[in-house]
FIZANU-172000 format. One line per field, with one value per residue (C-alpha): residue number from 1; residue in three letters; x, y, z. Coordinates in nm, 3 decimals, always signed. Layout:
! residues N
num (NUM;...)
residuo (ALA;...)
x (X;...)
y (Y;...)
z (Z;...)
END
This chain:
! residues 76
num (1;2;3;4;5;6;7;8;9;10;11;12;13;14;15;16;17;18;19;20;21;22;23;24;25;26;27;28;29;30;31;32;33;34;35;36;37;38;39;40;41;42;43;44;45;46;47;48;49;50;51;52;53;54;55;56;57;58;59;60;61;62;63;64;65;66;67;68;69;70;71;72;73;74;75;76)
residuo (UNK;UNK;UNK;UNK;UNK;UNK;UNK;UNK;UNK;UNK;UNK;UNK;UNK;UNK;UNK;UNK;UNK;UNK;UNK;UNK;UNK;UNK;UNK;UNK;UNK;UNK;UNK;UNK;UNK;UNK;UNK;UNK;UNK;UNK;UNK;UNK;UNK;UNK;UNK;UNK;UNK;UNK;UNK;UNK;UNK;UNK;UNK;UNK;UNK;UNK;UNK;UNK;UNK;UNK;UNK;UNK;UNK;UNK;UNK;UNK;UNK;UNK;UNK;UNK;UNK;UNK;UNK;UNK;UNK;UNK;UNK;UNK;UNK;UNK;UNK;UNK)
x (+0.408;+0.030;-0.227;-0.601;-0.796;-1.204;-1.411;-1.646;-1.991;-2.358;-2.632;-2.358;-2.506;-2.478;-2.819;-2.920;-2.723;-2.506;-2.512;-2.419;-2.054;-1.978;-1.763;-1.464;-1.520;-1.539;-1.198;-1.020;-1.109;-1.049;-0.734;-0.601;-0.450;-0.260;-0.021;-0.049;-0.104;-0.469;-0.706;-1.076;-1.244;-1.110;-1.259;-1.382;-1.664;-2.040;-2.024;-2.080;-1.718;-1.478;-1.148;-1.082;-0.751;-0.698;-0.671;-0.279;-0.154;+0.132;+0.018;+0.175;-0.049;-0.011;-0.191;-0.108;-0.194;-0.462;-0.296;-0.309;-0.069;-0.049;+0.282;+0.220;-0.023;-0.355;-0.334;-0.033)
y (-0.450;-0.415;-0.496;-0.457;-0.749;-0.707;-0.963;-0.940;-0.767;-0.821;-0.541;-0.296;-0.024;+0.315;+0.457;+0.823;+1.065;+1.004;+0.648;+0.757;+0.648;+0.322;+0.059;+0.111;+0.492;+0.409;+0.189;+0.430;+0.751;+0.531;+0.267;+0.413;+0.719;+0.447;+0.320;+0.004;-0.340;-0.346;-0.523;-0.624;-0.959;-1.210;-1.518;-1.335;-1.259;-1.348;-1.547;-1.938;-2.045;-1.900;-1.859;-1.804;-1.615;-1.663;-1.373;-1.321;-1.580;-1.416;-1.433;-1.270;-1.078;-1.036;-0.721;-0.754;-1.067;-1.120;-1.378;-1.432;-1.703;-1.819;-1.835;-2.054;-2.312;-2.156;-2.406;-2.499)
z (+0.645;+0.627;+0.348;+0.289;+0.088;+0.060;-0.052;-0.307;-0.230;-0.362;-0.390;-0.332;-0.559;-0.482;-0.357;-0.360;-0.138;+0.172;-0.018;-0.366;-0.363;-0.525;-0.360;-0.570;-0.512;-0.105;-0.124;-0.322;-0.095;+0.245;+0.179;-0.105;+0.087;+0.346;+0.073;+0.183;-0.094;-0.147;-0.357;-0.355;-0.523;-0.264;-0.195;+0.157;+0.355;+0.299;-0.007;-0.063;-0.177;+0.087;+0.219;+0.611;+0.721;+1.076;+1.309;+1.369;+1.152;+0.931;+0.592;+0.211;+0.028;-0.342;-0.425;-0.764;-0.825;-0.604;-0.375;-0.011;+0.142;+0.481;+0.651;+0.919;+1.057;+1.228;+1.424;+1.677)
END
């Protein structure tokens, strides 16, 4: 199964416009629809106290609790 975690996201406001959606409004329109465990406020991205997932290492994601957890070493 698939998931979708997003970080968290600083001067994200919604300008005037083609920009006037708010991030939760963007998520919701965009991952929402897939049906797939989703949730935003990870420890992710461009931020100063981070947590790095791997590319292709299995992981569990806890959408409801806000949990990722990898399932094997990213490293061999």
């Amino acid at each position: 199964m698939r998931g979708f975690v997003f970080g968290s996201c600083s001067e994200c406001q919604p300008g005037e416009g083609y920009g006037s959606l708010t991030l939760e409004e963007v998520l919701d329109e965009h991952v929402k629809p897939l049906g797939i465990p989703a949730y935003e406020g990870a420890m992710l991205g461009h931020q100063d106290q981070q947590f790095t997932v791997p590319v292709g290492v299995e992981v569990e994601l806890d959408a409801a609790a806000g949990t990722i957890q990898m399932l094997e070493p990213a490293v061999l």
